[in-house]
Z-matrix of the N, CA and C atoms (Angstrom, degrees):
N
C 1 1.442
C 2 1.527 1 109.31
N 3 1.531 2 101.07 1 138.25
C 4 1.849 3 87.07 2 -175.72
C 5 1.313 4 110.59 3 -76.85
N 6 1.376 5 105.91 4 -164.45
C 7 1.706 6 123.25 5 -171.89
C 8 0.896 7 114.40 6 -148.33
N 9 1.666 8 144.59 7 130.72
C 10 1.467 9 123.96 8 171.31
C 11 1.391 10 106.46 9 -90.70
N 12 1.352 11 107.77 10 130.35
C 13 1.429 12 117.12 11 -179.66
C 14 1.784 13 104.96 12 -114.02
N 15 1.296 14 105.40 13 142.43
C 16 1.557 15 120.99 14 176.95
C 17 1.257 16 98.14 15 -105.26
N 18 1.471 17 106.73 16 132.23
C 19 1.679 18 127.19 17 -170.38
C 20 1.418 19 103.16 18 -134.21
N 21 1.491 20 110.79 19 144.12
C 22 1.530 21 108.37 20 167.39
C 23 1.358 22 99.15 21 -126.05
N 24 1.424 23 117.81 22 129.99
C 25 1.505 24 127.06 23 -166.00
C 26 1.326 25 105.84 24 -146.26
N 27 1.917 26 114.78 25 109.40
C 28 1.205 27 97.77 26 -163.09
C 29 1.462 28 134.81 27 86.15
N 30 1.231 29 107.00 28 -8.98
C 31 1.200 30 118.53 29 179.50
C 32 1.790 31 132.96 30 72.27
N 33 1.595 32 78.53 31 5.57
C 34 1.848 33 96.88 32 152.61
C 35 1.696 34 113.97 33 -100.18
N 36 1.654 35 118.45 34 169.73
C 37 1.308 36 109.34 35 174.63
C 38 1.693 37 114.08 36 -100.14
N 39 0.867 38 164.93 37 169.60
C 40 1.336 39 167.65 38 160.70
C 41 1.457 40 100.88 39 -137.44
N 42 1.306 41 95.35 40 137.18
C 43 2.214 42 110.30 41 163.91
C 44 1.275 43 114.54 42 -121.66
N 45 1.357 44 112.34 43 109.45
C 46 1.670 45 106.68 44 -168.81
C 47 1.654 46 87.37 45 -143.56
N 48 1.522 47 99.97 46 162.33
C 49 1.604 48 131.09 47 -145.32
C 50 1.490 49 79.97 48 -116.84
N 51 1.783 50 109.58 49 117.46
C 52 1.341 51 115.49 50 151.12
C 53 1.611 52 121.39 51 -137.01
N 54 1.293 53 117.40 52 157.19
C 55 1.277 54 113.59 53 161.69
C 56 1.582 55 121.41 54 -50.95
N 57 1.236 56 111.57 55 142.30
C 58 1.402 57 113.24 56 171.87
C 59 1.430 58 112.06 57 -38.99
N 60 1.103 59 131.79 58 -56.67
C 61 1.950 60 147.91 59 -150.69
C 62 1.702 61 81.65 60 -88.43
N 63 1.273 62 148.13 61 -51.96
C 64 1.346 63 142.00 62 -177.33
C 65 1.592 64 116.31 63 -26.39
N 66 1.622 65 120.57 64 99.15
C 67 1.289 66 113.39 65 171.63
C 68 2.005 67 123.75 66 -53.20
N 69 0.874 68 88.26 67 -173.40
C 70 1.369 69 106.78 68 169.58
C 71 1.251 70 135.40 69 -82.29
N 72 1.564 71 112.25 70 -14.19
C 73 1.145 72 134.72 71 -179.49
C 74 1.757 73 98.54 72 -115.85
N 75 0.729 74 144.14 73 -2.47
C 76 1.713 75 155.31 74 128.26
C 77 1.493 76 106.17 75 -36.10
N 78 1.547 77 122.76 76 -104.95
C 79 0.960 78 128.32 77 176.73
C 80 1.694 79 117.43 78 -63.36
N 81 1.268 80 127.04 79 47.73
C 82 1.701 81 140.62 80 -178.22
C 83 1.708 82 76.87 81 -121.99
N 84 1.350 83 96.32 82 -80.00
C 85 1.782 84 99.78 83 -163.14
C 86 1.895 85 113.01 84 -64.71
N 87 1.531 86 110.42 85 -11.73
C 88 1.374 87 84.96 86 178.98
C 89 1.797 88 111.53 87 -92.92
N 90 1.134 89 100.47 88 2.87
C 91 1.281 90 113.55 89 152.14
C 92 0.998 91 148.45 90 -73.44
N 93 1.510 92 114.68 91 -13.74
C 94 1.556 93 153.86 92 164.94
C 95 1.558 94 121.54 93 84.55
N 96 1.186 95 100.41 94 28.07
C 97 1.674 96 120.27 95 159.30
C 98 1.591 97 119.09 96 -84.50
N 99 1.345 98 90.22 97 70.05
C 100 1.974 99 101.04 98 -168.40
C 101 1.702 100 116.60 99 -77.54
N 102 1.511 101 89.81 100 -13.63
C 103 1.443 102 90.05 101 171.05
C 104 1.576 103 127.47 102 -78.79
N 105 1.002 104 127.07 103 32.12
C 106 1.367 105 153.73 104 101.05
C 107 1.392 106 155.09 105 -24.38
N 108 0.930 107 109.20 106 48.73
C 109 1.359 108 105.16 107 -157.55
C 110 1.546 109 146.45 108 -73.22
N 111 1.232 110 119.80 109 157.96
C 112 1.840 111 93.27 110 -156.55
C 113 1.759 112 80.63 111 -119.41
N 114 1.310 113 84.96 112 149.81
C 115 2.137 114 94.61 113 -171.40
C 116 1.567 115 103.82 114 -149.96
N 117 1.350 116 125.52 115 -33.32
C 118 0.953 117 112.70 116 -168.07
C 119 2.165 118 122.64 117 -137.18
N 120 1.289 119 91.31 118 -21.90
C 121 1.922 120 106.17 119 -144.82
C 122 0.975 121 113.19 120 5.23
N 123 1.255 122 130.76 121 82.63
C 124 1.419 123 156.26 122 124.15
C 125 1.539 124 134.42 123 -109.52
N 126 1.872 125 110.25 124 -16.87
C 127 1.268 126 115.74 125 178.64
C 128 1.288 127 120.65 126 112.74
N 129 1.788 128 108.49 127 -36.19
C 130 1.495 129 129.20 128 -174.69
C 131 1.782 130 107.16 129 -66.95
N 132 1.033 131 130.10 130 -3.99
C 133 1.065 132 91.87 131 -167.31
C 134 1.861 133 105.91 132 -133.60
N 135 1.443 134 114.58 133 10.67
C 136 1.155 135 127.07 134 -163.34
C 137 1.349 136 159.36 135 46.02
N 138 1.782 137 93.04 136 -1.25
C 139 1.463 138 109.40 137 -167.94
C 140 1.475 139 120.30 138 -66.89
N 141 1.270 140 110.32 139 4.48
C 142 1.601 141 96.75 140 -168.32
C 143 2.129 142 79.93 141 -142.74
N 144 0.967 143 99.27 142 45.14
C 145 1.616 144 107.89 143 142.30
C 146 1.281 145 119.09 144 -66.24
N 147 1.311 146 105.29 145 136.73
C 148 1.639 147 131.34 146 -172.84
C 149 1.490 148 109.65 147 -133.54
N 150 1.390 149 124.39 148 145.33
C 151 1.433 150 109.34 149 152.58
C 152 1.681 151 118.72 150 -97.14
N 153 1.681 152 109.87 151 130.14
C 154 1.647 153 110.41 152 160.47
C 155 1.090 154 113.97 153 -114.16
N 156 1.654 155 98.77 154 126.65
C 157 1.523 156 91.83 155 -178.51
C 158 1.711 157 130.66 156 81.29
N 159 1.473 158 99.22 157 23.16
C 160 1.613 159 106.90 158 -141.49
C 161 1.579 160 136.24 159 47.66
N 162 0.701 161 112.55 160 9.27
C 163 1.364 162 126.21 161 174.46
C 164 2.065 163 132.25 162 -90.75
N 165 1.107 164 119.26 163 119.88
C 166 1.407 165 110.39 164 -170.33
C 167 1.526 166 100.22 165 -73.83
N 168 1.460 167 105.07 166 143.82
C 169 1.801 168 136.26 167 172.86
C 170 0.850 169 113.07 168 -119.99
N 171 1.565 170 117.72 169 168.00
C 172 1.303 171 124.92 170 141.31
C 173 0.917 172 118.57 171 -82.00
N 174 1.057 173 164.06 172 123.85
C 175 1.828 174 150.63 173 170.95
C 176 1.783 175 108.85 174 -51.89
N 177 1.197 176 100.63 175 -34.90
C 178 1.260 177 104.84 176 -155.75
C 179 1.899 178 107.46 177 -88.23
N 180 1.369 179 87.16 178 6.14
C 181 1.592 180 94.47 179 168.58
C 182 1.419 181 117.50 180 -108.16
N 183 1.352 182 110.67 181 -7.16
C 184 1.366 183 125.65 182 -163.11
C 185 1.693 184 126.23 183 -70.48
N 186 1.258 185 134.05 184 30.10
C 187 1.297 186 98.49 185 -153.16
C 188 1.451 187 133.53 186 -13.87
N 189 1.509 188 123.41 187 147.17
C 190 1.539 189 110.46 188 164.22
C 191 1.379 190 134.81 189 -63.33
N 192 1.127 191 95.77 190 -24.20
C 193 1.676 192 116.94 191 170.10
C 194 1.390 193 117.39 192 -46.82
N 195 1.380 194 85.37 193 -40.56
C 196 1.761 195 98.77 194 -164.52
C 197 1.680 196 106.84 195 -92.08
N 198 1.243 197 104.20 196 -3.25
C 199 1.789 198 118.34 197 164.35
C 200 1.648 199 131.97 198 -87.20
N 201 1.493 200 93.65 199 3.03
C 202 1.342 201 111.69 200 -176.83
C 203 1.837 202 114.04 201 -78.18
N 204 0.953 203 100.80 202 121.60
C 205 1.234 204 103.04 203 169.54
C 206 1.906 205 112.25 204 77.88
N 207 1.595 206 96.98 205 30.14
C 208 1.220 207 114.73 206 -168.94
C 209 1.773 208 117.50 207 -127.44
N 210 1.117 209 120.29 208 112.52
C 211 1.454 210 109.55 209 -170.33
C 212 2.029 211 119.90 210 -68.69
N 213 1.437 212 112.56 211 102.99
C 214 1.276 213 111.49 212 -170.11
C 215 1.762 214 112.29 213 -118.85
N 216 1.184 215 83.62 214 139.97
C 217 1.249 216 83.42 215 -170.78
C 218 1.578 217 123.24 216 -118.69
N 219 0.959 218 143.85 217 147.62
C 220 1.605 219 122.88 218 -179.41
C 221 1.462 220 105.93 219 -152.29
N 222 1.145 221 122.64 220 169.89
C 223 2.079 222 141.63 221 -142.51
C 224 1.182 223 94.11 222 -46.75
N 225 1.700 224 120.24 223 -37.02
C 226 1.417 225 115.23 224 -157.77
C 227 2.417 226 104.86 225 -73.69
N 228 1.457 227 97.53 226 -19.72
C 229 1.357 228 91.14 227 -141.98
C 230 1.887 229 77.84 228 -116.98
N 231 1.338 230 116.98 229 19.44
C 232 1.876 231 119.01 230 171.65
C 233 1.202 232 117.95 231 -63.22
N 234 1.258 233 115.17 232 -59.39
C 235 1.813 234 110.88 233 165.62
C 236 1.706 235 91.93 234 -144.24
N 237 2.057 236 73.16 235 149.87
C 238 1.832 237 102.09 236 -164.14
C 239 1.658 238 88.58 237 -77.85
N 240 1.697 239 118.67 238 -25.88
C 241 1.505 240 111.36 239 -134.09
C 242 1.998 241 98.88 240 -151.07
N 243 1.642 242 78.34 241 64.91
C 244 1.281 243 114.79 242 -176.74
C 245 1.547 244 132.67 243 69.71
N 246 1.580 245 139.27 244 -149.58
C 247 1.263 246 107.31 245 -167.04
C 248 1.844 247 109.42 246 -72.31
N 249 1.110 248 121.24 247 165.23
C 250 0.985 249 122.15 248 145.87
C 251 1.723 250 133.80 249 -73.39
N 252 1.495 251 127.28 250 146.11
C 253 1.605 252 112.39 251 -157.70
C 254 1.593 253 97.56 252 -61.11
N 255 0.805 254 129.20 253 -28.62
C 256 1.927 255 112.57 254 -178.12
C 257 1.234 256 93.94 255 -91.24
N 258 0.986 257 164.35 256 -50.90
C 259 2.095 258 134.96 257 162.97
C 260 1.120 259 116.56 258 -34.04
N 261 1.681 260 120.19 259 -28.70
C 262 1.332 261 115.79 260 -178.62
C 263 1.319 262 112.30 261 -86.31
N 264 0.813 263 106.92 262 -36.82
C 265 2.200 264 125.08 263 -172.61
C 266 1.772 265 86.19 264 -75.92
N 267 1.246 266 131.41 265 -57.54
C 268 1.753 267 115.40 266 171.21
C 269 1.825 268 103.01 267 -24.66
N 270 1.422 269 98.95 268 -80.80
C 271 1.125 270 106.00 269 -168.39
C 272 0.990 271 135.71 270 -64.36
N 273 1.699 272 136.85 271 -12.52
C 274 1.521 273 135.26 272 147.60
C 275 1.330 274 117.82 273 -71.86
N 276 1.514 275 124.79 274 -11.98
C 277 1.115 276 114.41 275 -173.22
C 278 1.489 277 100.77 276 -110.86
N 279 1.195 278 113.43 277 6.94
C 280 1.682 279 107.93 278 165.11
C 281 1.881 280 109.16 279 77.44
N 282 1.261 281 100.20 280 51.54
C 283 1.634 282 97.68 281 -155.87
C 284 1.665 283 94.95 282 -120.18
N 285 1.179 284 93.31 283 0.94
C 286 2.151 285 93.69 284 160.39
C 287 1.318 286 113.20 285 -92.80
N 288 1.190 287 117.41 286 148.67
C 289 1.156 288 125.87 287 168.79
C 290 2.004 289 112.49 288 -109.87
N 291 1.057 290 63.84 289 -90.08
C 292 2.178 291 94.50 290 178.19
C 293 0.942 292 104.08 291 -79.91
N 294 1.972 293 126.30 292 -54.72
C 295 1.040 294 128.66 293 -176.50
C 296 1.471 295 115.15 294 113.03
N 297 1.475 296 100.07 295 -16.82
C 298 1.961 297 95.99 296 -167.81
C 299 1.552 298 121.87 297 -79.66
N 300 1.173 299 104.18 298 -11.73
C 301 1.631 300 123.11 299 -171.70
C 302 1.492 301 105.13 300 -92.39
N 303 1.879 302 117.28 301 -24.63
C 304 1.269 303 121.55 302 -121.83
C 305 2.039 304 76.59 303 -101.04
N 306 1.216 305 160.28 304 24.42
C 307 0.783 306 167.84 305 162.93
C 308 1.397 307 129.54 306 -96.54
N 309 1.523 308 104.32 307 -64.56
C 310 2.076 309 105.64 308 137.03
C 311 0.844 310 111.23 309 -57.02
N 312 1.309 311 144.74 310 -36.96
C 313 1.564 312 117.92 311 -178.82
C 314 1.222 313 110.18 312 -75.04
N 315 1.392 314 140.70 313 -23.93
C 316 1.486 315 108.92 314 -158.13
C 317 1.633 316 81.45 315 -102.84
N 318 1.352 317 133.38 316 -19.07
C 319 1.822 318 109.15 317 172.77
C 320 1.807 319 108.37 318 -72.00
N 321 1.184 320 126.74 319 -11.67
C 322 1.392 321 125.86 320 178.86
C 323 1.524 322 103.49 321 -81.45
N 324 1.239 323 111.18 322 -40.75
C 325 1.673 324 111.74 323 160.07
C 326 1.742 325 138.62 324 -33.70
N 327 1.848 326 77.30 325 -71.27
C 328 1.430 327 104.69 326 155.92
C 329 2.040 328 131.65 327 -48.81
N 330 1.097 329 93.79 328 -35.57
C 331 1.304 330 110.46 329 169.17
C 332 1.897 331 126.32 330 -70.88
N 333 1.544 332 82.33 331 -38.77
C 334 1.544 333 107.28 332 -175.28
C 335 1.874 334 123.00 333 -60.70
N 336 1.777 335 82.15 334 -58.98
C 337 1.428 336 107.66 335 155.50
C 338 1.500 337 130.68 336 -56.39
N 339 1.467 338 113.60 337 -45.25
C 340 1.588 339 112.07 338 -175.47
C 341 1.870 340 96.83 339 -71.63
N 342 1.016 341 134.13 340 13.94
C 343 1.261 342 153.72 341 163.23
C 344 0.779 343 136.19 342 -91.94
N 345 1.883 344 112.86 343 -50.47
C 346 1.412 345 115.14 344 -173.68
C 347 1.441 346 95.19 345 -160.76
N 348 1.472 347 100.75 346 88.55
C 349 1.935 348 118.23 347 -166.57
C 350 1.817 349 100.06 348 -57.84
N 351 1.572 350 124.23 349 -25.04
C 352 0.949 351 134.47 350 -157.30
C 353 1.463 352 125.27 351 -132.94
N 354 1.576 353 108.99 352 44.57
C 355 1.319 354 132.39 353 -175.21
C 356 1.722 355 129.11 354 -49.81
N 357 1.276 356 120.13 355 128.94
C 358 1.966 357 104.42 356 173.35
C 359 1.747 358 74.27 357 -66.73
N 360 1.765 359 66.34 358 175.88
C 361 1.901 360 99.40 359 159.96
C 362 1.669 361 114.35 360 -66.93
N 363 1.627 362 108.39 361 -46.46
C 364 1.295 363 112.35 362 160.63
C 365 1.164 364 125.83 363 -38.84
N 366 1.641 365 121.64 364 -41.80
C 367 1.526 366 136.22 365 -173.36
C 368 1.494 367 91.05 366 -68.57
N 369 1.395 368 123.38 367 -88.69
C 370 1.356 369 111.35 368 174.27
C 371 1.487 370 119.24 369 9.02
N 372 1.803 371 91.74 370 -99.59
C 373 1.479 372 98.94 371 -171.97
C 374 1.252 373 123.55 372 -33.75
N 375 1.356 374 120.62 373 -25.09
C 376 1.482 375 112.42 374 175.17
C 377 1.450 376 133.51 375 -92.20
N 378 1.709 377 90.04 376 -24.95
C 379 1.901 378 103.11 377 154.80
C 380 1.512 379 118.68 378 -60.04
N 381 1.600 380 112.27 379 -2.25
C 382 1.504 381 95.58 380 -176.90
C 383 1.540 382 96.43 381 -132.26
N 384 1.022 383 119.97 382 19.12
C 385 1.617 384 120.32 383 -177.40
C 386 1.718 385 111.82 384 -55.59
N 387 0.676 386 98.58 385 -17.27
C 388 1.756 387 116.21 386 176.81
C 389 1.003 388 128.57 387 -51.42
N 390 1.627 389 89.58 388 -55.28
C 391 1.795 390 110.98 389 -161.89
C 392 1.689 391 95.22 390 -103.54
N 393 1.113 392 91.30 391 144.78
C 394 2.168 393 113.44 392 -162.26
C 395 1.782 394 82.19 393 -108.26
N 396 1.546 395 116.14 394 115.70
C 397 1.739 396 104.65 395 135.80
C 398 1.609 397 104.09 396 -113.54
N 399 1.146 398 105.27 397 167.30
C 400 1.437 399 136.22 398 172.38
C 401 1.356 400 122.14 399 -85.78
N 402 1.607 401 101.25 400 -30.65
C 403 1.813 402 91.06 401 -154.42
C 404 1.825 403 85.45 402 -127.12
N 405 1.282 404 138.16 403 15.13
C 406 1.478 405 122.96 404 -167.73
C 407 1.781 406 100.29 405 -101.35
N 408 1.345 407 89.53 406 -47.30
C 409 1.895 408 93.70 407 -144.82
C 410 1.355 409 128.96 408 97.75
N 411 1.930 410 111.21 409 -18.78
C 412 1.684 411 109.62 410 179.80
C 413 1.354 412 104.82 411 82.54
N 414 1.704 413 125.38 412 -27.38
C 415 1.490 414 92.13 413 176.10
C 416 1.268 415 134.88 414 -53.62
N 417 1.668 416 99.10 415 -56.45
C 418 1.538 417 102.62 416 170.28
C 419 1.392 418 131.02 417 -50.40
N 420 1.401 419 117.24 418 -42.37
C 421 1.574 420 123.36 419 175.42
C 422 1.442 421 97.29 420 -38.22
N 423 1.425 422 115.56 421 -66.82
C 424 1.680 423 136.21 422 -149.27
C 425 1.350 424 98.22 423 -50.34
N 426 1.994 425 110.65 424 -50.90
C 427 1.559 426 112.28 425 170.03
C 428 1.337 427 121.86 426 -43.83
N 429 1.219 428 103.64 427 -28.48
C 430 2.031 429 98.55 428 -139.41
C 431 2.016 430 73.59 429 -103.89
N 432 0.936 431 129.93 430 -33.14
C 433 1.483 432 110.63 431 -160.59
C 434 1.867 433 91.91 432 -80.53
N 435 1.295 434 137.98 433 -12.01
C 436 1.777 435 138.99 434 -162.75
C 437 1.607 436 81.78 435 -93.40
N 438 1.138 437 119.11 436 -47.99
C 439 2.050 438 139.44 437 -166.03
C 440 1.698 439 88.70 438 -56.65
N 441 1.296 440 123.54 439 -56.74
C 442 1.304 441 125.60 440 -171.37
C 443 1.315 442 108.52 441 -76.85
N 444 1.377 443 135.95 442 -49.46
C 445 1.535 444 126.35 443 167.76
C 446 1.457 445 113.09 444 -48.34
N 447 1.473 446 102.10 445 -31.63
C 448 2.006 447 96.88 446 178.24
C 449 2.039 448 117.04 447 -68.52
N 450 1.621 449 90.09 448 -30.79
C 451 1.412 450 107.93 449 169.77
C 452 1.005 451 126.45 450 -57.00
N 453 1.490 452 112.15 451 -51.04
C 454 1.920 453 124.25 452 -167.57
C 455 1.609 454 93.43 453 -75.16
N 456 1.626 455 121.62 454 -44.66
C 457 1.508 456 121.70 455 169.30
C 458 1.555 457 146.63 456 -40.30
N 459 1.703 458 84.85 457 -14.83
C 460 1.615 459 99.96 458 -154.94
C 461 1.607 460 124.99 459 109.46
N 462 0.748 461 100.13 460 -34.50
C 463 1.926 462 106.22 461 -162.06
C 464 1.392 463 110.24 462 -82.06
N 465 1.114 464 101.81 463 168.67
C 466 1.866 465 102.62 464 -169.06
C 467 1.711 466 92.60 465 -106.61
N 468 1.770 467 92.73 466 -154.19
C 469 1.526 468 96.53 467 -174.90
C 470 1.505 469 106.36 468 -81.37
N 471 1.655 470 116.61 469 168.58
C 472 1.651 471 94.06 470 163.75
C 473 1.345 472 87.31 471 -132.76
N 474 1.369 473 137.66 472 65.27
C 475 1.238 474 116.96 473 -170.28
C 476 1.972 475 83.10 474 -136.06
């Protein structure tokens, strides 16, 4: 039986009717926040990472239920007032490919950083162990997420 649940996503509120068993990544996209992506529901594969609470998810592990009364945020709602420095550091450092991964990755980034402003490369790689691409290799990501800690820091490029 559904439920109306009140969500704040992005920092607007929404009230939408789900089944109990309905993830989070269910009611994300029937809301039309598609930049989200669904790849796996199992967890393995990260594409439909969200932050709650600042924190990286899966969505697709989430019940919605369990998103209630929880501040979440996802690709669409990262910055009001243009890219944010890791959307930008993706994109100078050439760290899209396809693109389908590239949404969990940059909130697993985001997450990584509001954590650890001052990451190894090692740190990285393990802030993103989560998230599966196909078509990169991780070099570029690995660049563009160190490029964005130099950003959020102050510092320019040094490359």
């Amino acid at each position: 039986m559904k439920q109306l649940l009140r969500l704040k996503v992005n920092g607007e509120d929404y009230e939408v009717y789900a089944e109990p068993w309905q993830t989070l990544l269910d009611v994300l996209r029937e809301i039309a926040l598609t930049g989200t992506k669904w790849g796996c529901d199992t967890g393995s594969c990260g594409a439909c990472t969200v932050l709650i609470d600042g924190k990286a998810v899966q969505s697709c592990l989430v019940l919605a239920t369990q998103a209630v009364d929880r501040d979440i945020v996802t690709i669409e709602g990262l910055s009001k007032n243009g890219p944010h420095p890791v959307q930008k550091a993706f994109m100078e450092y050439f760290a899209i490919q396809c693109g389908y991964c590239t949404p969990g990755m940059i909130l697993a980034a985001k997450a990584l950083l509001d954590e650890n402003p001052d990451p190894t490369e090692e740190e990285v790689k393990v802030g993103l162990a989560g998230n599966l691409c196909r078509c990169t290799g991780y070099v570029k990501v690995v660049e563009a997420v160190l490029a964005a800690a130099r950003a959020l820091k102050g510092e320019g490029r040094d490359d």
